[in-house]
N, C-alpha and C positions, 0 to 999 in steps of 0.2 A: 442549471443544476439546483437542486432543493435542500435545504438545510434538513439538521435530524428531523423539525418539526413537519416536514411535510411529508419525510417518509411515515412517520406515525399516522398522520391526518384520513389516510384511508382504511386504517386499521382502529379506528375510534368505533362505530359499533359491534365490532366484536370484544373491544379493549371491554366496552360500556356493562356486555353481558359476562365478558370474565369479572367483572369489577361487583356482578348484582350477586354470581354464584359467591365468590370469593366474602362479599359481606354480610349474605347468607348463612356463610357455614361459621362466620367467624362471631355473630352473633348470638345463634344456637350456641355457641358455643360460651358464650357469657352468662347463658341462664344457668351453666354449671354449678357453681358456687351458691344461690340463689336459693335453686333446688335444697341443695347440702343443707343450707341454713333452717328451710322448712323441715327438714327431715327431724335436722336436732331438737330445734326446737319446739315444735310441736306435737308430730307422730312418734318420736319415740317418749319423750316421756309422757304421754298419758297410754304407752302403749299399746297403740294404733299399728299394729302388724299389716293390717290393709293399708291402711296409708302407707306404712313405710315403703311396701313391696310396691304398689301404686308408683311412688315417687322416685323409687329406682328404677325402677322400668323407665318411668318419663327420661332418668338422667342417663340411661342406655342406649333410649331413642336420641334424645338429645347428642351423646354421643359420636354415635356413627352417623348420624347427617350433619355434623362438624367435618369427621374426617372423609366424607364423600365431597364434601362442599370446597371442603380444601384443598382436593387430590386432583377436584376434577380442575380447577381453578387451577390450580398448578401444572399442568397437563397445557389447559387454553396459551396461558403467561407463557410457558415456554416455545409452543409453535410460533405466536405472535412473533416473542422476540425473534426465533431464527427465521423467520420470510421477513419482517423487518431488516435484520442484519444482512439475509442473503442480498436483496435488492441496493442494499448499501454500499456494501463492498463490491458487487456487481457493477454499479454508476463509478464508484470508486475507481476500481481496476478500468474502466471505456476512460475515465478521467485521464488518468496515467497516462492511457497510450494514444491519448490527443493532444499533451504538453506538447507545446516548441522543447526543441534543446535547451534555447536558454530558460526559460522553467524550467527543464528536468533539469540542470546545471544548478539552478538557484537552490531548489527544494532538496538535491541529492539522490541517489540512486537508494541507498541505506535508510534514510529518512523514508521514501516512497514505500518500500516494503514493511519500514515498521508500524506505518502509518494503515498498511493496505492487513497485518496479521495482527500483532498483539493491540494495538488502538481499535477497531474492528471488536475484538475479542472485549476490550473494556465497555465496548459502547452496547455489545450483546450483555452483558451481564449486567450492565444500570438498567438497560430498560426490561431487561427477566425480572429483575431485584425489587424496581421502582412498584411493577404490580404485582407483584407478591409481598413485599412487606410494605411497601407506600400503602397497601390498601387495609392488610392485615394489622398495622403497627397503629394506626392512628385510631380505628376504630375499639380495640383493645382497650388504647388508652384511654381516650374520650371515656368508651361507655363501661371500664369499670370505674372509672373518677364519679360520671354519673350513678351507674347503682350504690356504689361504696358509699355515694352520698345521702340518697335511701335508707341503705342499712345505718348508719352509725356519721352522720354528718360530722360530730366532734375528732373522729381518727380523721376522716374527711380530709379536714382541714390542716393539722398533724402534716399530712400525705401531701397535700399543695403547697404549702409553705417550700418542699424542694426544686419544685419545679421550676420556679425563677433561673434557682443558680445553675438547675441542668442546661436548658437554655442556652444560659450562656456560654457554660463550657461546649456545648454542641457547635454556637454559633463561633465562636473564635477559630478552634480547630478547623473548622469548614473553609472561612475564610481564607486559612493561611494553607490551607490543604488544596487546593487550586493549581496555586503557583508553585509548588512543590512537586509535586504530580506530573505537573509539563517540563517540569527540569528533569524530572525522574523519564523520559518518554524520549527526552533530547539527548541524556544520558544513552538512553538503548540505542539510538539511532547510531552513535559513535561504536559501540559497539557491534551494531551490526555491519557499519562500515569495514573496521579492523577486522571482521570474521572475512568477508567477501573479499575484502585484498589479499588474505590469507590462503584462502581456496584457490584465487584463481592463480597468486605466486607460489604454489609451494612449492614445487619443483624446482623456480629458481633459490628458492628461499636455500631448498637443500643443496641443491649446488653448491653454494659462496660461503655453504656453513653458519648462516648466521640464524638456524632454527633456537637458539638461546635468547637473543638479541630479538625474537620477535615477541616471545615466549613472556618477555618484558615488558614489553613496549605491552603485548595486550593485559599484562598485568594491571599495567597503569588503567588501561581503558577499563579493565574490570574491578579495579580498586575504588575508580570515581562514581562508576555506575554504585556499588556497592554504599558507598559511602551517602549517595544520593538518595538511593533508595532508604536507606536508614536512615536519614534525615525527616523524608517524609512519613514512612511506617512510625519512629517513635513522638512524631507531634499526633499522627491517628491514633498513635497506640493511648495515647493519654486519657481519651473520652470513655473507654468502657473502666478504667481501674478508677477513677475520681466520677463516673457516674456511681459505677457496684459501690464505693463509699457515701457519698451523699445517698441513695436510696438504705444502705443497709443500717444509717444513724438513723434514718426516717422510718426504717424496721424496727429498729430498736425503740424509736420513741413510742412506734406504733403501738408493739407489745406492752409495754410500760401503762402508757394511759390508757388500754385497753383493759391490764390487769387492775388500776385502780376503777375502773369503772364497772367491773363485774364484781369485784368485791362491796363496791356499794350499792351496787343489784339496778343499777342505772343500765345495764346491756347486759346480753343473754350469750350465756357460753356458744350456741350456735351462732349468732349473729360475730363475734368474734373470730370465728373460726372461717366464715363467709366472708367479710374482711380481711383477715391475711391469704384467704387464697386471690381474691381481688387486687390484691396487694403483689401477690406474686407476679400476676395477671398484667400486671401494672408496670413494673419490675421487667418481668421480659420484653414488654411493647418500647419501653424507654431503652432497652439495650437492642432490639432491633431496630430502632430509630439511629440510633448511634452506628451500626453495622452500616446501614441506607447512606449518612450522611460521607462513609467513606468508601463506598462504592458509587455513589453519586460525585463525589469529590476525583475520584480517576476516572470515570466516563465522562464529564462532563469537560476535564483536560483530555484526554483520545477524542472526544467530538468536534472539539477547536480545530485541533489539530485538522482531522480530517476536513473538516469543511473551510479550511485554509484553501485546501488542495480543490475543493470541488467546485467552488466560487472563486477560483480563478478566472480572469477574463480570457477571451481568446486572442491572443497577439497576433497571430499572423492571418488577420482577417482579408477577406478577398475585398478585391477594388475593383470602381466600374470604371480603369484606364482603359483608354481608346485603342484599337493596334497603330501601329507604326508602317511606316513602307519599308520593312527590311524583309530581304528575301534570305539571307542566312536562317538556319535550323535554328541556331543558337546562336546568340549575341549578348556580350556581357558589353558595357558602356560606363568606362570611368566607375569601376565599382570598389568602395572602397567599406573595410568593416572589421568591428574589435571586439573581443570577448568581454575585454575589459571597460571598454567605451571610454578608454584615454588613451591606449596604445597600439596605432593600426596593425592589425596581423595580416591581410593584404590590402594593398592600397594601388591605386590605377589600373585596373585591370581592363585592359580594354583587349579585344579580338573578337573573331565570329566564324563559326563552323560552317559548312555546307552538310545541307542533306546526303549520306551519306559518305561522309569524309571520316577519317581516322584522326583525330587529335591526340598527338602525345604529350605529357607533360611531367616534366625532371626536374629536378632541382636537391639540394640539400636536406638534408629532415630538417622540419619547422620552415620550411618556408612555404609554406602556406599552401599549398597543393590539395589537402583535403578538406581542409577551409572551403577551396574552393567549389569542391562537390558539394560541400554541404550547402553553402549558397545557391547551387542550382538544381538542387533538390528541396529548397525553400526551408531548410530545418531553422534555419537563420534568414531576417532582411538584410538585406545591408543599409549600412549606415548613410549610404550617397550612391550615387550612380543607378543604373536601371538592371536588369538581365533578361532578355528577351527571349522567348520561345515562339518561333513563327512569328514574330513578328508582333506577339502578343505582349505584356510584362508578366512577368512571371505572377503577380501580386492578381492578374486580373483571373486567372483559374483557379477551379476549383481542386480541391485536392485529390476526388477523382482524376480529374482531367489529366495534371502533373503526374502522378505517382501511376497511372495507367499504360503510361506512357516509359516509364524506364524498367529498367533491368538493370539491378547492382548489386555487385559484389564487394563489400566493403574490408578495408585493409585489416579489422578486427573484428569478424564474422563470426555466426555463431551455427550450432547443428543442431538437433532437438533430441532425445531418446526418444528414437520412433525410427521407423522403417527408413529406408533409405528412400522409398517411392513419398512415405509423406512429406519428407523433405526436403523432397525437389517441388513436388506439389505447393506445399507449405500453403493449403487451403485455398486455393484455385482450382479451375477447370482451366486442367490442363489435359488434353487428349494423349491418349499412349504413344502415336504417332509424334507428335512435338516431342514429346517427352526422351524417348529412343533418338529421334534427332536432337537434342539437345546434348544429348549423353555422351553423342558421338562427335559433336564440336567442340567439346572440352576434353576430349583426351579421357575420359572419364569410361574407358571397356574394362577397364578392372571393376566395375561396378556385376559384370554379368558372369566373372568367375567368383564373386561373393555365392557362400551357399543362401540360395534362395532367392538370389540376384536383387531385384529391387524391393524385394521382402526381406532385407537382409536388416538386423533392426542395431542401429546405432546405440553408442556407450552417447551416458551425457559430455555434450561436447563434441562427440563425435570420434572421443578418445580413443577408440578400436581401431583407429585410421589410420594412415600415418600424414601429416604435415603437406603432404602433396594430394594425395586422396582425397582431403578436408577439402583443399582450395578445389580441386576440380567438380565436386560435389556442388558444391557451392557456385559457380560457374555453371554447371548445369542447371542450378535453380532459376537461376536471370533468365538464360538462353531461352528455357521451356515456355516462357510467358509470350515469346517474341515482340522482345522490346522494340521500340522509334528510335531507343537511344538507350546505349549501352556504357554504364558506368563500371571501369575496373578497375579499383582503387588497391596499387600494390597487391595482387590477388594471384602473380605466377612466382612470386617471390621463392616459395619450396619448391617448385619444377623444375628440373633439369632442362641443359639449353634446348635438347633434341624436343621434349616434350613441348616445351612455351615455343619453340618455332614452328610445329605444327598446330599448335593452339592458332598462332596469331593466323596463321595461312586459311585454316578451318574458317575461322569467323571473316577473315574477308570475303572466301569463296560460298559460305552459306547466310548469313547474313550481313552481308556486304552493302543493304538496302542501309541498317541502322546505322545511326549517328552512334562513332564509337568513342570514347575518351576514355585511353588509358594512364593510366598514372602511375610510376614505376623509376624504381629506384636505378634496372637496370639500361643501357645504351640500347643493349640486342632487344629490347620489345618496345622500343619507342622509334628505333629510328628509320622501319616501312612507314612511316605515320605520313597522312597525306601533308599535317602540318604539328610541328613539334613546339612546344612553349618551354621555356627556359625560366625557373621561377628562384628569387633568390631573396629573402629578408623581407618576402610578401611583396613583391613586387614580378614582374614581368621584364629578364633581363636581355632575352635573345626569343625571337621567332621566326620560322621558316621551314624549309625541309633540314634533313641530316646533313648534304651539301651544302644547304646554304650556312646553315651555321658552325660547320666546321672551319667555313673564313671569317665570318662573323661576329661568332662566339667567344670568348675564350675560356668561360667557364664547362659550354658544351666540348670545347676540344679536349680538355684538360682532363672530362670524364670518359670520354671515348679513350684516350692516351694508358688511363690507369683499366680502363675495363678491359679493351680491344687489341691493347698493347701495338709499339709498329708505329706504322701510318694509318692514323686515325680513318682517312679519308678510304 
């Protein structure tokens, strides 16, 4: 990935020809005053009516190829910037959705989107800014300091003597406007966190009543942001009100030695007149330098930021590990691994699936169960041990190879707004035929009294569903791909028993070829399983069939006793 300087890098000669129009128009437009000064001083009083009309005409033309020069130059600046920015946030967004977990865990979900909209949006606006007034602001300056010094060297000088101290108030604020800016950035990220937990709980929020209580809590988040932001806004705000002061004593002194010098007939009422408008000239290039240095000061904290995120290495690189002689589908081997990298969340994992065989696996919440999928869907290495797929390591494929290979449905799944068809599709070639068979493996023929059946266009979320609908939709989308090996992580949990016992009968009798692992809070969809894992404090506490572990177990007995009631057996 390329930092901001290499996305600009290809846009350099057109940057070069917006940069020739732009100094162009901004130059023409310094012979303004210039003009004015001939006018006074010469043509009108001997007056020269040809001259004058002559030299109005010139500051007419003059004029208007300023503001063609300007318009069009401004026009250029802003495409640049948006196909710079689009191709950014473009690499951006591919960035994102290439992070491991543990990156997107480190960086945050919140951070990522504020990083991916309004940082994005700071880094559009420096580099619109940078060539429109980086180019406009300096020449201004420069070359009315240079004609000014033409006309009347002694204001000249008057005029330079503040530039020092501008300077420096430019440079301090700059400095400290940096670090300010990225706190102000880290600020939003918190709040856009407290927004998104807010949307996705509110339901429960309203339930339990504590819509006051949260109403607080993002108060605080949006007090500190506030508080942030004004932090930084009034150290920027400082450079235009103590520049407008130092230029407007340097106005002052201007006019003063000005007025003494025309009364002792040492400079000409025009030439004074062409020096304070140079002066103005002057005047606004220094406060749009001032404007630059604080939209350069938040772009350039949003571009940190971002290219944090894009110059990230890639953690979960492929290896050229040998295969193994294991004939199991899937083989985990002493695999043990932490979120935190001090506290194993599962540890020993050892077993190994056959080609299509049914694995169930039960346990506790938090004991580590979808840990477990995530390891063998490689979101996560683990810390020790191997996980073998044919006999391969997992580490040695590539992410095609892996991810082409399953079909999952995960225990906190998502729908899209869009048709019920794009969403089982979810941008595959998938044929009508799989598709209709999939639909029909999952219990999912409520899909065909929808009006418009699989044109039927979902709420976000899938919210127009109900809680079973969702899961089985969702279950449709794995199936339709025709997975090797089917992951279904707590996925029949809204189904009723009639429904989830035809589910599970469905997927044995039509894709009975795929390696299945189901993961499930309940006894009745785990315990057809060709072999059941007993999982408890991340660990592996019982395996075998449902027989075997109702003598074996005592924590599988104890669940069948509270679910199946009776005689467990």
């Amino acid at each position: 990935m390329r930092t901001l300087g290499g996305y600009i890098k290809p846009y350099i000669p057109r940057i070069l020809l917006q940069l020739l129009v732009k100094i162009t128009g901004t130059v023409v437009e310094l012979l303004l005053p210039g003009i004015l000064s001939i006018i006074l001083d010469v043509h009108a009083p001997a007056g020269d009516w040809h001259g004058v009309w002559l030299m109005g005409g010139a500051m007419a033309l003059c004029a208007v190829i300023a503001w063609l020069g300007n318009c069009t130059a401004n026009r250029m600046s802003t495409n640049i910037s948006r196909e710079i920015t689009r191709k950014y946030r473009r690499d951006l967004f591919r960035k994102i959705s290439t992070l491991s977990a543990e990156q997107q865990d480190a960086v945050t979900d919140a951070s990522l989107i504020s990083r991916l909209t309004s940082d994005t949006y700071n880094v559009h606006n420096m580099i619109d800014r940078m060539q429109r007034l980086g180019v406009r602001a300096p020449i201004l300056l420069l070359g009315g300091i240079v004609v000014s010094l033409t006309l009347e060297p002694v204001l000249t000088l008057v005029l330079l003597s503040t530039l020092p101290l501008l300077a420096v108030i430019i440079g301090v604020s700059s400095s400290k406007g940096v670090p300010l800016f990225t706190r102000v950035t880290e600020a939003q990220d918190g709040m856009v966190r407290k927004i998104q937990e807010n949307m996705t709980g509110t339901r429960v929020i309203r339930a339990l009543s504590r819509s006051q209580h949260e109403r607080d809590a993002f108060g605080e988040v949006n007090n500190h942001l506030a508080h942030t932001q004004r932090t930084a806004d009034l150290t920027m705000a400082v450079v235009s009100p103590l520049t407008n002061l130092v230029l407007n004593v340097g106005l002052a002194a201007v006019v003063l030695v000005g007025a003494y010098r025309v009364a002792e007939g040492v400079a000409l009422p025009g030439t004074i007149v062409a020096f304070l408008s140079y002066f103005t000239i002057i005047l606004n290039a220094l406060l749009m330098v001032s404007r630059l240095f604080v939209m350069y000061t938040k772009g350039a904290a949003s571009a940190r930021r971002i290219e944090a995120v894009l110059l990230m290495p890639e953690d979960l690189t492929q290896t050229d590990a040998p295969a193994q002689d294991e004939k199991a589908h899937i083989a985990f081997k002493d695999v043990t691994f932490s979120y935190n990298k001090t506290t194993p969340n599962v540890q020993g994992l050892t077993f190994s699936v056959s080609h299509g065989q049914t694995l169930g696996i039960i346990g506790p919440t938090g004991s580590g169960k979808s840990t477990l999928l995530s390891l063998l869907m490689r979101q996560y290495d683990p810390d020790a041990g191997e996980i073998l797929l044919d006999g391969r390591p997992l580490a040695s494929l590539t992410k095609d190879e892996l991810h082409s290979r399953l079909g999952v449905v995960f225990q906190n799944d998502f729908l899209m707004a869009d048709t019920i068809r794009e969403n089982i599709r979810f941008g595959r070639e998938v044929n009508e035929e799989n598709m209709l068979g999939a639909i029909e493996s999952a219990q999912a023929g409520f899909i065909h009294q929808k009006e418009g059946g699989l044109e039927f266009p979902l709420n976000v979320k899938g919210r127009n569903l109900s809680g079973g609908q969702q899961q089985r939709v969702l279950i449709s989308r794995a199936l339709a791909g025709d997975p090797r090996i089917l992951l279904l992580d707590d996925c029949s949990s809204a189904l009723d028993f009639r429904t989830d016992r035809e589910l599970r009968h469905a997927l044995k009798a039509r894709h009975g070829q795929a390696t299945t692992i189901i993961v499930a809070q309940r006894v009745s969809a785990v315990m057809a399983a060709d072999q059941i894992l007993v999982m408890d404090s991340g660990r592996i506490v019982g395996a075998g069939t449902h027989d075997q572990l109702i003598l074996t177990c005592p924590i599988y007995r104890n669940l069948c006793q509270l679910q199946l009631g009776g005689d467990a057996a």
